[in-house]
N, C-alpha and C positions, 0 to 999 in steps of 0.2 A: 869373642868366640874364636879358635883356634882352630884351623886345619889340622885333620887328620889324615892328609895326602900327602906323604913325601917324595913316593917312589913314581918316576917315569913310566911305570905301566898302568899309570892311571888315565894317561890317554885315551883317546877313544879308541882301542887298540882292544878292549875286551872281546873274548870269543863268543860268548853271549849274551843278549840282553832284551832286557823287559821294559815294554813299551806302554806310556799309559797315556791314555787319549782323551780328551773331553772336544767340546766344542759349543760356540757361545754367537748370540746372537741370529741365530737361523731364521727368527720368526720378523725381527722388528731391526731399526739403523739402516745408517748408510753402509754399512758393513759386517760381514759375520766371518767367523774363523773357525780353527780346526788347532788345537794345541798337541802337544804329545812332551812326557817326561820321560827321557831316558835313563836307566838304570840296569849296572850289571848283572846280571843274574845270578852270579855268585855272593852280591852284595845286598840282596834282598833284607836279610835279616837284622842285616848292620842299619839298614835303612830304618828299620821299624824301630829298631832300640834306640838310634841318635830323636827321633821324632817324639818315643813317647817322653826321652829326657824333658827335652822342651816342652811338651805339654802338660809334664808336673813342674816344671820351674814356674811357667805361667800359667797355672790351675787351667788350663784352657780345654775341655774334652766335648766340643764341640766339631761338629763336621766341620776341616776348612773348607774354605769358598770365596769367590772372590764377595760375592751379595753378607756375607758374615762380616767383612773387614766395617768395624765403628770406632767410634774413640774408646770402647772402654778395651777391644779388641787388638787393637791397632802395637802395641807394644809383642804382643807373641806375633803379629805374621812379621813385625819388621824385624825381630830376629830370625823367621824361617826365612826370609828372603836373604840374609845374609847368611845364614847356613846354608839353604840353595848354593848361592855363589863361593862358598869357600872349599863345596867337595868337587875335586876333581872327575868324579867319579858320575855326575850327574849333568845330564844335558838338558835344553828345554829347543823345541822347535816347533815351529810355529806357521801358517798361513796363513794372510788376513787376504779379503776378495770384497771387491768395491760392488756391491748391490748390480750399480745399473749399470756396469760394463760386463756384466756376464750376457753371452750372444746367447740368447735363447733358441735360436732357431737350429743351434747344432744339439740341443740334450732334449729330448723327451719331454720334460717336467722340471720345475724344481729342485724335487728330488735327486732326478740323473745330475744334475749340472753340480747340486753339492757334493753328490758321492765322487764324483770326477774329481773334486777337489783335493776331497781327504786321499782319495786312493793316490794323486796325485805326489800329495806331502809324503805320505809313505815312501811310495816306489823314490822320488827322488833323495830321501836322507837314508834311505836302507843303502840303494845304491852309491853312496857316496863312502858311507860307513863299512860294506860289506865286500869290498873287492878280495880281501884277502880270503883264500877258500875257506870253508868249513863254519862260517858265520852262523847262529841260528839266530831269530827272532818271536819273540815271544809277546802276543799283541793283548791288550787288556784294556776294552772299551769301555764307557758310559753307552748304552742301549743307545743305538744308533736311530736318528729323530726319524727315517722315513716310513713314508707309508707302507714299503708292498714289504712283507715278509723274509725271514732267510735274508736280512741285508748284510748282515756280517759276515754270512757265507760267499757273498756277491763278489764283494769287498777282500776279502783273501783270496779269492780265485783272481781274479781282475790283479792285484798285485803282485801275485806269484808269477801272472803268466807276464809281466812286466817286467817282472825282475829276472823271470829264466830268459829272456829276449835282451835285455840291458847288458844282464853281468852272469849270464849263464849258468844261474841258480835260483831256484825257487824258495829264496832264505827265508820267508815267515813259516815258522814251526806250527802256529797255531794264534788262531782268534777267538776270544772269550769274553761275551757281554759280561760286567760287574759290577751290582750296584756301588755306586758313588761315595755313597754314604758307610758302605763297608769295604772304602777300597782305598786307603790314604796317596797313593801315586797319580790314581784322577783325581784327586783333590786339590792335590798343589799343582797337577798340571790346569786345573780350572783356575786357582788362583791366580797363577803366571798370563795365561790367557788371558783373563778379566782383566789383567792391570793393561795387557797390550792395547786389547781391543777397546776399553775404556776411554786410552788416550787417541784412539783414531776415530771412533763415534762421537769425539769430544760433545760429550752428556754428563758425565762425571762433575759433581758441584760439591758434594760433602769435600769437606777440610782434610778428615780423615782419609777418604780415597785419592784426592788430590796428593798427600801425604807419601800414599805407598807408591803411586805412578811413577812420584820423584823419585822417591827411593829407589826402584829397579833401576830408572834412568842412571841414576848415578852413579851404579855397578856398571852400569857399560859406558860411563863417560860422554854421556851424552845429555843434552838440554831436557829433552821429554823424550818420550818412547813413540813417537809419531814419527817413524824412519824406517827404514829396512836394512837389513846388513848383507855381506858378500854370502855367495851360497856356503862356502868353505867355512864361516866363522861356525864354532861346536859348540862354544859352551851354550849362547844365548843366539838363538837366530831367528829371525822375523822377515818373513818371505811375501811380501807384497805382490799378488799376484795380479799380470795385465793380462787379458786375452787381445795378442794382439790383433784379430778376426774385430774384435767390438771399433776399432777406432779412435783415434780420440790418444794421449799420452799418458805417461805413467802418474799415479797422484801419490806418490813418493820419492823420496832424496834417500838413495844409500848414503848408510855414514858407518865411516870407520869404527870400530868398535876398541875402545882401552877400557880394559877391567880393570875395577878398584883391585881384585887379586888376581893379577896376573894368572893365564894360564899357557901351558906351552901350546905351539899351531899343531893342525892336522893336514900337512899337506896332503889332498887327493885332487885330483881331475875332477871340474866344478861339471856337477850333475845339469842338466837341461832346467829351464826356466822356462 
């Protein structure tokens, strides 16, 4: 399968872009996350056309997901994870948070302490990505799990007034619940997600998901996907997060990350951790 990225402005240097979120594990594990797929927003289209190719190569027109990946399945996601990794043009970023080091006694509930997290992820990769003026963002959820209402509303205020204090703009243009199942960019950010969080709830026993965990692994050059990366890395990054308030050290090793397809860096000023 062949890139179709040739040009240096595939960078993450686009003026805007579309963000699609999922998040996995919230109820049960040692661990729950928050993923997000980036994509330009002038590339939208392209996006949908390169995806349905594949899903007539491999008759597949099923929701992706990471809970879909079996053996009869397992040949179409290992080619979208390699078309994943060969466009320039698409990021994946990620949080995972270790259950029993979240300080309860600073959030409300549950609830607050997860939305903390996501709004979290946000405000730190917009601001990383966003210094250069005129940025917009365009956010596109899975129905966000908590209880009290208006949470996506919450959620965009909470990161605009972040971002207008960080990098003195309030660069999310707009947030829009979307169902899953009619939304291909939360799909394959569920996908990506699942395979992360899989390998750090280590629950995962089918052959077949064992199969893909490697497979991503081996786009970043690494043993397993049970690691975190520098905040800077773009194409694939997986943000381990410690509250250092809980005590106790980090249950993570950062590790270097070499893509099977090279991509070029993004040097910015590494955002707060």
């Amino acid at each position: 399968m062949d890139s179709d990225d040739d040009d240096a402005s595939a960078v993450p240097g686009y003026k805007n872009y579309l963000i699609y979120t999922d998040e996995s594990g919230m109820h049960r594990g040692p661990y729950y996350g928050f993923g997000s797929l980036w994509l330009p927003w002038e590339r939208r289209g392209e996006m949908a056309e390169q995806l349905r190719g594949l899903r007539e190569k491999h008759r597949h027109f099923t929701e992706i997901k990471w809970k879909n990946v079996t053996r009869k399945t397992a040949p179409f996601y290992h080619d979208l994870v390699e078309w994943f990794f060969r466009r320039r043009w698409l990021m994946f970023h990620c949080v995972i948070v270790r259950r029993a080091t979240v300080n309860h006694a600073l959030h409300k509930d549950r609830d607050q302490a997860q939305q903390k997290h996501f709004c979290m992820l946000l405000r730190n990769k917009i601001a990383l990505f966003g210094r250069d003026g005129g940025k917009r963002y365009r956010l596109r959820v899975d129905p966000l799990p908590w209880r009290y209402p208006k949470a996506g509303e919450v959620v965009e205020k909470i990161v605009n007034a972040e971002l207008q204090r960080d990098i003195g703009v309030a660069a999310v243009h707009d947030l829009i619940a979307r169902d899953s199942k009619l939304t291909p960019g939360i799909q394959i950010s569920d996908l990506l997600l699942g395979s992360v969080l899989a390998a750090w709830q280590e629950q995962a026993e089918a052959a077949h998901k064992l199969d893909m965990m490697s497979w991503c692994a081996e786009h970043l050059g690494w043993p397993s996907l049970r690691h975190d990366t520098q905040p800077t890395e773009w194409k694939f990054n997986v943000w381990h997060f410690h509250d250092p308030t809980s005590g106790g050290s980090r249950h993570a090793r950062t590790r270097p990350v070499c893509l099977k397809h090279p991509m070029p860096s993004y040097a910015r000023r590494s955002p707060r951790r």
